[in-house]
N, C-alpha and C positions, 0 to 999 in steps of 0.2 A: 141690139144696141142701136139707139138712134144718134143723129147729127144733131148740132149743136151750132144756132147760129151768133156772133158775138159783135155787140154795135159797142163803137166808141160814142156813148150817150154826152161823157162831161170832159173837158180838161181843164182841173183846179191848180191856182198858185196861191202862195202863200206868203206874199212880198216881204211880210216882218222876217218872216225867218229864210227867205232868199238874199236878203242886205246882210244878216247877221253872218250865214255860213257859205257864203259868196257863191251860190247858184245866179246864174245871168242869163238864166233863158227856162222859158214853158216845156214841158216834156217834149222830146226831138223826133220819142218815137213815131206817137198816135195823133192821129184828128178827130175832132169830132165829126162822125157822119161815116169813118169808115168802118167795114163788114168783116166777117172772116169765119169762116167755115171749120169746126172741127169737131174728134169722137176724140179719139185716144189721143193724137198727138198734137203738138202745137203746131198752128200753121205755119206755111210762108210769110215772113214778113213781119209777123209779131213780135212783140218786144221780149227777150227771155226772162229778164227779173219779172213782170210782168204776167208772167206765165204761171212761175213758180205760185203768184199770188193767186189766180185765180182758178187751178187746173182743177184741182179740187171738186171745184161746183160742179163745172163742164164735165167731171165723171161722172159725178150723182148724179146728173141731170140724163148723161145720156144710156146712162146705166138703170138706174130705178125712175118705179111709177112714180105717180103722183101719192099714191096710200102708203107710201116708204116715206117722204121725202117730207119734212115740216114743214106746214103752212098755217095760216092762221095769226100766229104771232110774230113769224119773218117776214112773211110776205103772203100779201092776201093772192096774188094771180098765181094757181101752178102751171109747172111747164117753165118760169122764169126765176132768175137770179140776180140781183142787182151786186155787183162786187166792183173791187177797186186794186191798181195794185198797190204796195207800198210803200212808195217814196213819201215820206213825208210832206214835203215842201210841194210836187207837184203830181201829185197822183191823178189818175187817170181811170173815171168811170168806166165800166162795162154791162154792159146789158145780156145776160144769155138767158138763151130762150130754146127752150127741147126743138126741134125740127120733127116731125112724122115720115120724113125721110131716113131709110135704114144705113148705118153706117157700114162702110167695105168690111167684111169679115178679114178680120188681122190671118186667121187660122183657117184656109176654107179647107173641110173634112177631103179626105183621099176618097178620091171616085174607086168603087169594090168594082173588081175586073171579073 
């Protein structure tokens, strides 16, 4: 299993429907430009609804190849996933990207005595 590395590429608002259902601020969690490192679990610091949206990818991504994984008609780069999470009004692009770095083994085998 490899690592997974995850850039906040955008953060959109959607001012019509921030007047209409009285959101008064840009997403509080993420910036653009920040980083964040994960295989199985979510990092420190990331947003949890957020997660829920995108954890998905970050498994396939650090779970299967590239000859598993559809390309062509999602996305022409392999190895990358462009996602977002789901807030309507102010979601928050992400960029992940497989890393060639091997992830901490969750289960490391019992050393035979």
């Amino acid at each position: 299993m490899k690592k997974c590395k995850i850039e906040v590429i955008k953060t959109t608002w959607d001012e019509e429907l921030a007047k209409e259902y009285g959101v008064t601020c840009k997403c509080p969690a993420h910036k653009v430009g920040e980083v964040f490192y994960a295989d199985f679990a979510k990092p420190e610091g990331f947003c949890d609804e957020a997660w829920k949206a995108i954890y998905q990818y970050v498994f396939a991504l650090c779970h299967m190849d590239d000859k598993t994984l559809l390309y062509g008609d999602w996305i022409q780069t392999p190895g990358v996933s462009i996602n977002c999470c789901n807030d309507g009004i102010r979601p928050v692009v992400f960029k992940i990207t497989r890393l060639d770095e091997e992830a901490e083994n969750l289960f490391p085998k019992e050393e035979k005595q």
